[in-house]
C-alpha positions in Angstrom: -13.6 22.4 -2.8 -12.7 18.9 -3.1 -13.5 16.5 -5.9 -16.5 13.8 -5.3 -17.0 10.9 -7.8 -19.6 8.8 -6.5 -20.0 10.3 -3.5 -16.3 9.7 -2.6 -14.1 12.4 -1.2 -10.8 11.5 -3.6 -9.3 14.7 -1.7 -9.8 13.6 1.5 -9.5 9.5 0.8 -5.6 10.6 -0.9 -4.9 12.1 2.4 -6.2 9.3 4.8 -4.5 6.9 2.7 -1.3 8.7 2.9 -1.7 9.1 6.2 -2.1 5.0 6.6 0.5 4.4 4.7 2.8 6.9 6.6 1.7 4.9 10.0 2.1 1.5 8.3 5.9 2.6 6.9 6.4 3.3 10.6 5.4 0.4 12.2 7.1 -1.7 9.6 10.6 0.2 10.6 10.3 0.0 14.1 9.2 -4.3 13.8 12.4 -4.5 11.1 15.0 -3.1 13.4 14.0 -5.4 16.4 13.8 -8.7 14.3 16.9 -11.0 14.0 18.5 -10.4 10.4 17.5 -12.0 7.9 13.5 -12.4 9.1 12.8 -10.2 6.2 14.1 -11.3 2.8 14.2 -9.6 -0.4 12.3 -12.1 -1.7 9.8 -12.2 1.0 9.2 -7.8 0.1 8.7 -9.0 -3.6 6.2 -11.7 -3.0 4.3 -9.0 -0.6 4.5 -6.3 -3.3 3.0 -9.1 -6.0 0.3 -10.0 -4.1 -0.8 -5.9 -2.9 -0.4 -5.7 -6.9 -2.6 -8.8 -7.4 -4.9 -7.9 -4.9 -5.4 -4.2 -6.4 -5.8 -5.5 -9.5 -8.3 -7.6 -8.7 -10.0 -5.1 -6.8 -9.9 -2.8 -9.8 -9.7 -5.1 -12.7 -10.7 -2.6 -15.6 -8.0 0.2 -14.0 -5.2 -1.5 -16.1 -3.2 -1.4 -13.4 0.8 -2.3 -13.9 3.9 -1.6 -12.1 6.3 0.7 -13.6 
């Protein structure tokens, strides 16, 4: 039996995001290796990671939500 807060599956939505994020990982890996080097910076991953972190705190703004 699966856990349902406000009539959301949090069972079922852990495994479809998983699952999304497992496709996405994928997809990422396969575009990376046929790019020319240096297409994707270091600094370009950090800004991305900032802004998902922005966007999920915004999204969720009483969640305290931090990186560790």
């Amino acid at each position: 039996m699966s856990i349902s807060v406000g009539g959301i599956d949090l069972a079922g939505s852990i495994v479809d995001a998983q699952y999304r994020i497992a496709v996405l990982e994928k997809i990422v890996e396969h575009l990376i290796n046929r790019v020319a080097p240096g297409a994707l910076t270091p600094a370009d991953i950090k800004r991305y990671q900032d802004e998902a972190l922005a966007d999920l705190q915004k999204k969720y703004p009483g969640a305290g939500i931090k990186r560790t």
